[in-house]
C-alpha positions in Angstrom: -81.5 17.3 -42.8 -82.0 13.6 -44.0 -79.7 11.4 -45.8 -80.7 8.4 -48.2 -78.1 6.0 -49.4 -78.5 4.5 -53.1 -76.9 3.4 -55.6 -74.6 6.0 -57.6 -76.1 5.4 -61.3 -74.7 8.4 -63.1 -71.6 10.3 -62.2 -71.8 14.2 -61.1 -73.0 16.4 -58.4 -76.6 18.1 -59.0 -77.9 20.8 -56.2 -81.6 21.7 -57.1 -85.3 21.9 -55.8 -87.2 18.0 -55.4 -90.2 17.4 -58.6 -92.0 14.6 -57.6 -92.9 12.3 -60.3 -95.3 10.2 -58.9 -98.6 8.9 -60.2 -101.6 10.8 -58.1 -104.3 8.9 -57.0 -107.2 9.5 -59.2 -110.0 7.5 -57.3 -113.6 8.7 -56.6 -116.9 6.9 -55.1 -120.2 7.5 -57.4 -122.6 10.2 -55.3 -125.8 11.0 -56.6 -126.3 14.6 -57.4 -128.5 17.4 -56.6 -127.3 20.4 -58.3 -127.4 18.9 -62.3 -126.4 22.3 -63.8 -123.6 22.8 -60.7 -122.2 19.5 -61.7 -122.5 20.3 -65.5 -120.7 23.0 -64.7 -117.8 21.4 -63.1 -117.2 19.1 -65.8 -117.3 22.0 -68.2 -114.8 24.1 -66.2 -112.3 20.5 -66.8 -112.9 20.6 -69.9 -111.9 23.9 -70.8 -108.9 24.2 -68.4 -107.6 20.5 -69.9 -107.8 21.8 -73.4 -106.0 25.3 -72.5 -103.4 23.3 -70.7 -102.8 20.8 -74.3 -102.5 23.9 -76.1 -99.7 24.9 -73.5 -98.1 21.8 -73.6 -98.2 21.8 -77.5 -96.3 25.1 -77.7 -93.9 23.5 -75.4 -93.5 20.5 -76.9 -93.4 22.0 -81.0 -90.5 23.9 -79.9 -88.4 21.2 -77.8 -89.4 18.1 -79.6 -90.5 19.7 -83.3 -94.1 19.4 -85.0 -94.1 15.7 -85.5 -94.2 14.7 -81.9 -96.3 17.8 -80.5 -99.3 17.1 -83.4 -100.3 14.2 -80.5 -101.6 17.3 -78.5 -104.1 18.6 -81.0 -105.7 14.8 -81.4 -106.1 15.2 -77.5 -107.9 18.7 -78.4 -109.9 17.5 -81.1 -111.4 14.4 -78.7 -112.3 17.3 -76.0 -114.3 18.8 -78.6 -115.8 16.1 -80.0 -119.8 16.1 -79.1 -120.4 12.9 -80.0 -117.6 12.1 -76.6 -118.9 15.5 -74.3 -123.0 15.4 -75.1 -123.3 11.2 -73.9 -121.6 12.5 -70.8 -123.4 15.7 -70.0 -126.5 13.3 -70.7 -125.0 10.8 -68.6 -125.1 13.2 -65.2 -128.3 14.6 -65.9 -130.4 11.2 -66.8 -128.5 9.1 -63.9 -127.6 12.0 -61.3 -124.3 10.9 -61.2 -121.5 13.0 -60.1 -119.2 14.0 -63.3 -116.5 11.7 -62.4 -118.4 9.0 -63.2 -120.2 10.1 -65.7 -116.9 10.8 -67.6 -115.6 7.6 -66.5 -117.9 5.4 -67.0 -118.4 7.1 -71.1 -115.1 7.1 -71.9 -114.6 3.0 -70.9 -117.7 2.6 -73.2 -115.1 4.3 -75.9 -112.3 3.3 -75.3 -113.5 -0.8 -74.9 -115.2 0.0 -78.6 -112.2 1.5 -80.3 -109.9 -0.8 -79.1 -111.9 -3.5 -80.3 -112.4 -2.3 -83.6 -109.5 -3.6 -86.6 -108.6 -0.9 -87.4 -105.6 0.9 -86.7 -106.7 4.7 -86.6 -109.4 3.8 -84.3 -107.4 2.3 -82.0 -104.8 5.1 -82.0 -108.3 6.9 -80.5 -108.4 5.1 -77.7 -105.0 5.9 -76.7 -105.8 9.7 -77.3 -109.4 9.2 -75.0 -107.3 7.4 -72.2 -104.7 10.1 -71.9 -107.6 12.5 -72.0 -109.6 11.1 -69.7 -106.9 10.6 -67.1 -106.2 14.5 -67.3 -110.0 15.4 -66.8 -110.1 13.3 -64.5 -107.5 15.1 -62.2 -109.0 18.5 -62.9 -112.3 17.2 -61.7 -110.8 16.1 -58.5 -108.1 18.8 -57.9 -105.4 16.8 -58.4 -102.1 17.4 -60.0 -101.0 14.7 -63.1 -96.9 15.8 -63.3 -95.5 15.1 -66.9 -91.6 15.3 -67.0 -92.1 17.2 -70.2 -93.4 20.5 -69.1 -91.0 20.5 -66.7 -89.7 24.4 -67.1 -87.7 25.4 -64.2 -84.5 23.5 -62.2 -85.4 20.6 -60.9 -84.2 16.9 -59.1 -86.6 14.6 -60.0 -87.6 12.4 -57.7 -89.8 8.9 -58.6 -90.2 4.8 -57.4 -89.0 4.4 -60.8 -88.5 6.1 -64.4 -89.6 4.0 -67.4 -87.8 4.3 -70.8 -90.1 6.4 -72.3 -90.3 9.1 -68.9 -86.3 9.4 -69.0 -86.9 9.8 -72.5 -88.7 13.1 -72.5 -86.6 14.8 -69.8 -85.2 17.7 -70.5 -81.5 18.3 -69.6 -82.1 22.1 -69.4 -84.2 21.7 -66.5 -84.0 18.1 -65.2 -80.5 18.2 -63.3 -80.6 14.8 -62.0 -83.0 12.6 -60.5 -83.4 9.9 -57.8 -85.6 6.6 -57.8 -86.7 4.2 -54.8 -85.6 1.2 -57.0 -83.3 0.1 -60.0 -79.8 -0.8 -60.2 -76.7 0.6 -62.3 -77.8 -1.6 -65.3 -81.7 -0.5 -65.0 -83.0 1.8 -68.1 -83.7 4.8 -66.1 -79.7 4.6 -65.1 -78.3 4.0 -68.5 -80.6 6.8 -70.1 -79.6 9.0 -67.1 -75.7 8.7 -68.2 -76.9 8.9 -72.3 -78.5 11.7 -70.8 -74.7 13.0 -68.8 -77.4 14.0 -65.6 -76.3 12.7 -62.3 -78.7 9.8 -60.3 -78.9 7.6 -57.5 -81.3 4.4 -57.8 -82.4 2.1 -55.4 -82.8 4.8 -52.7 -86.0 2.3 -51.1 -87.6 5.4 -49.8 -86.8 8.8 -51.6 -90.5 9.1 -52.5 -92.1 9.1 -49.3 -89.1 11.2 -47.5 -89.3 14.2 -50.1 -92.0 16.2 -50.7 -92.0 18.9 -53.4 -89.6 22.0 -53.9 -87.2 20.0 -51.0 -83.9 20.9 -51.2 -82.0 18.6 -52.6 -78.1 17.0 -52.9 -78.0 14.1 -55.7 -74.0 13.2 -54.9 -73.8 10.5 -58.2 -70.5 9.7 -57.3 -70.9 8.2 -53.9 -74.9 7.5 -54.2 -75.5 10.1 -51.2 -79.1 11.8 -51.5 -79.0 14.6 -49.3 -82.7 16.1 -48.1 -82.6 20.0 -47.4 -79.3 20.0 -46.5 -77.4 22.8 -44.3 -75.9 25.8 -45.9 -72.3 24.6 -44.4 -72.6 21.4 -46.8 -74.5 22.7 -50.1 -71.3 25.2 -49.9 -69.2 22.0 -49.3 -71.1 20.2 -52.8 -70.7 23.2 -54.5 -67.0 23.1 -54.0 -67.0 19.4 -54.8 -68.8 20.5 -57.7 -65.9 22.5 -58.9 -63.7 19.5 -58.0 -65.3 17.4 -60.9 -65.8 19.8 -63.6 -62.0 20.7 -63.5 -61.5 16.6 -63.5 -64.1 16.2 -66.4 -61.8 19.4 -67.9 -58.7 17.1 -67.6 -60.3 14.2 -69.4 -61.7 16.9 -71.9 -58.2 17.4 -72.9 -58.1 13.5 -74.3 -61.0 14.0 -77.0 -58.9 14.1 -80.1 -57.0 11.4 -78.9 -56.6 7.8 -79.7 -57.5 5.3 -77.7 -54.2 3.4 -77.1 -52.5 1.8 -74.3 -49.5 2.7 -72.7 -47.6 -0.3 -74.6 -48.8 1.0 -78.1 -52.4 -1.1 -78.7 -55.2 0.3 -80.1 -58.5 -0.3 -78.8 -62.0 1.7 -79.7 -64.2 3.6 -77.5 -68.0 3.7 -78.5 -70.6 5.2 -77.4 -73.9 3.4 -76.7 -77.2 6.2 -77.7 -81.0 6.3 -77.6 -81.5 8.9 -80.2 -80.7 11.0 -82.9 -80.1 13.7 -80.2 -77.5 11.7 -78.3 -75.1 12.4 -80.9 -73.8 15.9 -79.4 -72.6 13.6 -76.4 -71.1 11.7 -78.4 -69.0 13.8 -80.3 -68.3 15.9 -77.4 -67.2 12.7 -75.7 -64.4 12.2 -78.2 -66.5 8.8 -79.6 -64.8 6.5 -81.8 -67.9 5.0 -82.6 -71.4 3.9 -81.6 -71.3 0.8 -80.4 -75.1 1.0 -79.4 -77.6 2.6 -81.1 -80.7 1.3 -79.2 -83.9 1.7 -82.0 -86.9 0.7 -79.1 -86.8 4.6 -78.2 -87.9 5.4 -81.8 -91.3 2.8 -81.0 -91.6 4.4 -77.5 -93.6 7.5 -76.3 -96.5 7.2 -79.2 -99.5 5.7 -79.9 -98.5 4.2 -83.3 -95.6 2.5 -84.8 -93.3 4.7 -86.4 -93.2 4.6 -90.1 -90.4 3.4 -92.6 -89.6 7.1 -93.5 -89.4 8.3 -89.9 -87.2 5.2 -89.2 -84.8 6.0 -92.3 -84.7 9.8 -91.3 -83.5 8.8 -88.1 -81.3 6.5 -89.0 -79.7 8.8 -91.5 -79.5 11.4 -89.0 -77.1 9.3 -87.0 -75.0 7.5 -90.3 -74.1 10.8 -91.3 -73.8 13.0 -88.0 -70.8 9.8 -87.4 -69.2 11.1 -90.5 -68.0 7.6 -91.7 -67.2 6.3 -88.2 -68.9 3.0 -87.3 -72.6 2.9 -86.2 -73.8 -0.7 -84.7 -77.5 -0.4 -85.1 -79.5 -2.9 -82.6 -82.8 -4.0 -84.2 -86.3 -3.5 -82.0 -85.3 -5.2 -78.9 -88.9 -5.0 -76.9 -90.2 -6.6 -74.2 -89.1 -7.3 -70.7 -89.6 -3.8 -68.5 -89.8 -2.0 -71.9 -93.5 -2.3 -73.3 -95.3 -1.0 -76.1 -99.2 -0.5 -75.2 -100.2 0.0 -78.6 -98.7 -3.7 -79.6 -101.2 -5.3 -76.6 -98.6 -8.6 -76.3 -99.8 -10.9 -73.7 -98.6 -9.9 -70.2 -96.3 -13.2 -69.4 -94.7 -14.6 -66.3 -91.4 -14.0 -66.6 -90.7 -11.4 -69.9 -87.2 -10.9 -69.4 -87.0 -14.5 -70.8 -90.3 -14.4 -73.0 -91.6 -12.8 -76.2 -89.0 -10.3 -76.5 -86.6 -8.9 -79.4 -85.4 -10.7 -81.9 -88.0 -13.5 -80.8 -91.0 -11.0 -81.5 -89.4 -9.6 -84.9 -89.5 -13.1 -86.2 -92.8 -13.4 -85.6 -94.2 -9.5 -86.5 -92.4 -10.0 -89.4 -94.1 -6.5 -90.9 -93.0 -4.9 -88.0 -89.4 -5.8 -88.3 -89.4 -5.7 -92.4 -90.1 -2.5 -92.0 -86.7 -1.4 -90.1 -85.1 -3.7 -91.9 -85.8 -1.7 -95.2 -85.3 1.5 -93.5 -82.1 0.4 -92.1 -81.0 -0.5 -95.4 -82.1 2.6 -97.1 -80.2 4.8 -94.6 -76.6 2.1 -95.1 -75.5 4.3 -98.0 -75.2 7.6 -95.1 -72.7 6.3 -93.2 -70.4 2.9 -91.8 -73.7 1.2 -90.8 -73.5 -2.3 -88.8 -76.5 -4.4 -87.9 -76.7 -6.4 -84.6 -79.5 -8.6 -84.3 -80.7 -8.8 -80.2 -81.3 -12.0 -77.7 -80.3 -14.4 -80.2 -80.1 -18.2 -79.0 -80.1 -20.0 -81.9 -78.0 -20.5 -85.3 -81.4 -21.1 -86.6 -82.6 -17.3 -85.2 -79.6 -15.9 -87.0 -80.2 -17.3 -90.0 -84.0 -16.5 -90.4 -83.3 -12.8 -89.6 -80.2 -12.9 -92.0 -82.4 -14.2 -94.6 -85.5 -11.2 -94.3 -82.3 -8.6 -94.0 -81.4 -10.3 -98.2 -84.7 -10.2 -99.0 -85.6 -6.9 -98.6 -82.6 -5.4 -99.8 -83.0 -7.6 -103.0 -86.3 -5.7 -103.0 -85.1 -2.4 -103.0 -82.8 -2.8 -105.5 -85.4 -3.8 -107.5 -87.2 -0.9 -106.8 -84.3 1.3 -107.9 -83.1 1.9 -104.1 -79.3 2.5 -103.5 -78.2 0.0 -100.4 -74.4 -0.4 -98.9 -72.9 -3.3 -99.8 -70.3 -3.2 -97.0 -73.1 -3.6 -94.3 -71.9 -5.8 -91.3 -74.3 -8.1 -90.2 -73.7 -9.6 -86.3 -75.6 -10.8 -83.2 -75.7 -9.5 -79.7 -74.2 -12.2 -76.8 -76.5 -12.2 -74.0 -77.1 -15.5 -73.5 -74.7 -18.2 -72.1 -75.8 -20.8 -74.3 -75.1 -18.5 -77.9 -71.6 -17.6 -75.8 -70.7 -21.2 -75.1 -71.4 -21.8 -79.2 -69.5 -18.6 -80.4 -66.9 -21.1 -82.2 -70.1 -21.8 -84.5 -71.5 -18.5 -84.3 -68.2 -16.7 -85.3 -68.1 -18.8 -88.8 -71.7 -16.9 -89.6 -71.8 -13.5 -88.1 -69.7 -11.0 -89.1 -69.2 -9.6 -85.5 -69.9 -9.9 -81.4 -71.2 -7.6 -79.4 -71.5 -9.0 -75.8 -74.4 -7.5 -74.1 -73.7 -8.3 -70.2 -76.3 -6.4 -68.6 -78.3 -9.6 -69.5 -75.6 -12.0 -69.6 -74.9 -11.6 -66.2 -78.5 -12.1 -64.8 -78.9 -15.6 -67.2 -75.8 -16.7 -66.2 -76.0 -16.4 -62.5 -79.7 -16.5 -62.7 -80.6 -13.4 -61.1 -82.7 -11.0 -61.9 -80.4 -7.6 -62.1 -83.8 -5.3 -60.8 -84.4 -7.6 -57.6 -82.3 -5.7 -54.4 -83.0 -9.1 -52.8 -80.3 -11.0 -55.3 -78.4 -7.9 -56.1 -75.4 -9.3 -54.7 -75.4 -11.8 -57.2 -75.2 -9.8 -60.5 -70.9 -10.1 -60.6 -69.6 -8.7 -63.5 -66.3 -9.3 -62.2 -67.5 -13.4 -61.6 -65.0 -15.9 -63.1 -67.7 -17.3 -64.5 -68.7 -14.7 -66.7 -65.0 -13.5 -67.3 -64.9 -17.1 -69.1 -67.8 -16.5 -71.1 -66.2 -13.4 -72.2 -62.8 -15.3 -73.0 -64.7 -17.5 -75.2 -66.7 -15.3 -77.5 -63.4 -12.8 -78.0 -61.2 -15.6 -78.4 -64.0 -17.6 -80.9 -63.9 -14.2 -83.1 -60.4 -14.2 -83.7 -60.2 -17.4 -84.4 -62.3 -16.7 -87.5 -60.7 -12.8 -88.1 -63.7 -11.6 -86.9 -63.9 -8.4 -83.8 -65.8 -8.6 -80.6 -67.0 -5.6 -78.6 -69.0 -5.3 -75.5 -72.0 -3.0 -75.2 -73.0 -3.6 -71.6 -72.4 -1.5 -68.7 -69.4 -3.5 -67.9 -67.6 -1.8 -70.5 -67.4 1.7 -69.0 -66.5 0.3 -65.8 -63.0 1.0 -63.9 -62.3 -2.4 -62.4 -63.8 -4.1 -65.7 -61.6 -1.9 -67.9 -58.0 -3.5 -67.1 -59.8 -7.2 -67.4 -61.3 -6.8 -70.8 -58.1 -5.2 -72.0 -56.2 -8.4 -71.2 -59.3 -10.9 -72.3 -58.5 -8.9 -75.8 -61.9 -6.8 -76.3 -61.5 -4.9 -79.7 -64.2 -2.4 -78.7 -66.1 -0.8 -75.7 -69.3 1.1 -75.9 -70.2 3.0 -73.0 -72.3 5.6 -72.1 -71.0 8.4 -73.7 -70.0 10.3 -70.2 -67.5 7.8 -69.7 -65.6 8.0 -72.7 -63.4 10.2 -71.7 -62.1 8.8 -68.3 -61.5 5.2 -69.8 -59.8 6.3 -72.6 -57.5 8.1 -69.4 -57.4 5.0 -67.6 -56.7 2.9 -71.0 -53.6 5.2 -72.0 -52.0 4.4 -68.4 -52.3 1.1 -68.4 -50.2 -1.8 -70.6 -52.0 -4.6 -72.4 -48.9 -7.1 -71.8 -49.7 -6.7 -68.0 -53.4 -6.8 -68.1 -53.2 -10.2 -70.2 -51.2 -11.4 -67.3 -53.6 -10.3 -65.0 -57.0 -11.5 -66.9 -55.4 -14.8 -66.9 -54.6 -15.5 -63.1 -58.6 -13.7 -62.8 -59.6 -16.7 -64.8 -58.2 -19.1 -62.7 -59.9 -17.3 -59.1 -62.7 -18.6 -57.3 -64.6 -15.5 -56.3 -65.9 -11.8 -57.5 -64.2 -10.5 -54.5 -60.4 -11.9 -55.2 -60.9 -10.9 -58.8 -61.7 -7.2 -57.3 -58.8 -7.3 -55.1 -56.1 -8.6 -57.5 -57.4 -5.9 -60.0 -56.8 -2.8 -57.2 -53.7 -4.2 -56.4 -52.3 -4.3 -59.9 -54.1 -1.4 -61.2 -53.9 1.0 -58.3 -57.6 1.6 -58.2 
């Protein structure tokens, strides 16, 4: 038995068998060939066992994900079937006597270099499809297994260096009971989408990949940030009762979903809930949800080869308005860039991206791109209580320019006959110190904050929240960045206007009491910790915690602002 110590991501307790999801090494050396017909042969056999797996997959996929996302598995058919991609290579092994892999290879960069030089959008779309293809070939050629957290059918603990958006987005919570990464932190994607997702995960493990090999036993304790490798029977019985432990605690907090969210004095705060998808909704409402504070739009661009369309944008949208039922919906507009990439846009690759070409900096230049959700957004307002939140602004200036395109196209549609909400709320996110140090001007223009500290607390103490090295320096709980908070809530009211806060700093315990005091209007968490803030909210009295954000203000360190918040909070 072996135990790993990360960090605890995503609350719960999750006992299953280890899927590694790690990328296999698909290298190969050019040989010259003796046998033409064996090697023919060979490549044939790939082909026909890739194409019976898409089909597979496609079944899979049509039933858990619907017809629109599986049709990408029959373009992957079609280009196995395609002569004009199969003959050059057959041709290719038996004029050069090259070994398959190469053969294929070597065709298919030929392709793919030609498609994805062509201007032309459909043709490009075919290079993505001959890349995925190859890649599984490829593996079949050289017996070795490409995992895909989508055909994941049994139990499972997944186990990876790290999960990008668009992997955490196509686990399944049927089968995926948790999951464990060598790196990340509590802010990183894979750890919010893990909580979105209510699955239990422990990040920044260092070395999870190269202790645990597949179908390992495994312990994922997301409380504590214990990963437990083919543990004893003693303590799986122990976790087991643990488990129990927590699911009658989650049953307590369960009791509180009706409820309001108000403090033990008599104020009234809301409790949102930040969401990916459509699909997160059930969370949400389960979660006793006031709100979504959150609705993050990039996972709409993610996972394809193409943009999505104005009419798969609206759908979704609509979805989400009207599964609220009236309650607010704080839509975030395409925030892209940093560690979340879209191949099929090909932006430069850049130094530092996290402070690049990103969000609302990229919509104001790929102004179709953003038009387009901008009218879809606006066709959906009429659904539902629909707020829009425009990401990483800096400038009055960025504000205004998106402000402006938002007008225009809804003069547009109502031109073309379209029905748009006239009580859409238009505000920015604050996740930059310098747009937080100007909320006074800000708050005269936007009609609400939403403070965004996953990022405002890497600018402001300049540390990059996915580097373990400076870990110790992303401090929610920093006087510094309490301040910065201060200003932007007090800056609102000054001007009747509401701030909320839709980083992870808003679900947290020791947070909780501070941005009670500090005068937060509205909190948007993951939607698994609803429930036990709104708990920890109705025990607590605003009068006090004002009195205690106050003296925080005036501390010197993270660590005495910890302290005093235990000692007055009983944490």
């Amino acid at each position: 038995m072996t135990l790993l110590q990360g960090i605890a991501a995503s609350s719960g307790i999750a006992i299953a068998k280890a899927y590694r999801l790690v990328e296999p090494d698909l290298s190969f050396t050019k040989t010259t060939i003796e046998d033409i017909d064996a090697e023919k042969a060979k490549f044939d056999a790939a082909i026909a066992q890739s194409i019976q797996e898409l089909k597979e997959i496609q079944k899979v996929a049509k039933t858990e994900l619907g017809a629109d996302e599986a049709a990408i598995f029959d373009a992957h058919v079609l280009v196995l079937n395609d002569p004009e991609l199969i003959n050059p290579i057959k041709e290719k092994i038996s004029s050069d006597q090259v070994n398959a892999e190469y053969a294929l290879k070597e065709t298919t960069d030929m392709f793919i270099a030609m498609f994805e030089g062509m201007d032309n959008e459909y043709m490009q779309e075919r290079a993505a499809d001959i890349r995925d293809v190859t890649k599984r070939v490829l593996s079949h050629l050289l017996g070795v297994k490409v995992v895909n957290p989508s055909e994941i059918s049994e139990e499972v603990i997944i186990i990876a260096e790290d999960l990008t958006p668009s992997d955490t987005a196509q686990l399944n919570r049927k089968y995926v009971k948790a999951f464990a990464t060598d790196i990340g932190g509590r802010t990183s994607h894979s750890a919010i989408m893990a909580r979105s997702l209510e699955i239990p995960a422990i990040v920044g493990t260092q070395e999870a990949t190269e202790e645990i090999q597949d179908n390992d036993m495994l312990i994922v304790d997301g409380l504590t940030g214990k990963l437990h490798i083919n543990p004893t029977a003693e303590l799986i019985a122990e976790y087991e009762k643990e488990l129990e432990k927590y699911e009658a605690q989650k049953a307590e907090w369960a009791k509180l979903v009706d409820e309001k969210s108000i403090t033990a004095d008599g104020e009234q705060v809301e409790l949102a809930a930040n969401i990916g998808t459509p699909e997160d909704l059930e969370g949400v409402m389960n979660n006793g949800g006031e709100a979504v504070g959150l609705y993050r739009t990039e996972f709409l661009y993610m996972g394809r080869n193409q943009l999505p369309t104005e009419d798969e944008q609206f759908d979704a949208y609509k979805k989400v308005l009207e599964g609220m039922d009236g309650k607010p919906v704080v839509v975030r507009t395409l925030d892209i860039g940093g560690d979340k990439e879209l191949p099929y846009l090909e932006l430069p690759t850049e130094m530092n991206p996290f402070l690049g070409f990103r969000a609302i900096r990229l919509c104001l230049e790929e102004t179709d791109i953003f038009r387009t959700q901008l009218r879809a957004l606006l066709r959906a307002s009429t659904y539902g209580n629909l707020k829009i939140m425009f990401p990483m602004i800096a400038t009055l200036d960025e504000f205004r320019k998106a402000k402006a395109m938002l007008e225009e196209e809804k003069e547009k549609l109502i031109a073309e006959g379209e029905k748009v909400s006239d009580e859409i709320e238009v505000g920015i996110m604050v996740e930059i110190p310098s747009t937080a140090v100007q909320a006074d001007q800000f708050a005269k223009e936007v009609d609400f904050f939403s403070i965004g500290t996953n990022d405002l607390i890497q600018y402001t103490m300049a540390a990059d929240r996915m580097n373990e090295r400076v870990s110790y320096l992303y401090q929610p709980y920093n006087p510094a960045i309490l301040r910065l908070v201060k200003m932007v809530i007090d800056a609102s009211h000054r001007e009747g206007k509401w701030t909320g806060m839709c980083g992870e700093m808003a679900g947290d315990e020791i947070a909780i009491p501070l941005l009670l005091g500090l005068g937060l209007d509205e909190f948007s968490m993951s939607a698994t910790s609803i429930l036990q803030a709104r708990a920890q909210i109705r025990g607590l009295k605003k009068s006090d915690m004002k009195e205690l954000a106050e003296k925080a203000l005036q501390m010197g360190t993270a660590e005495e602002v910890i302290q005093a918040v235990k000692e007055k909070v009983n944490l």
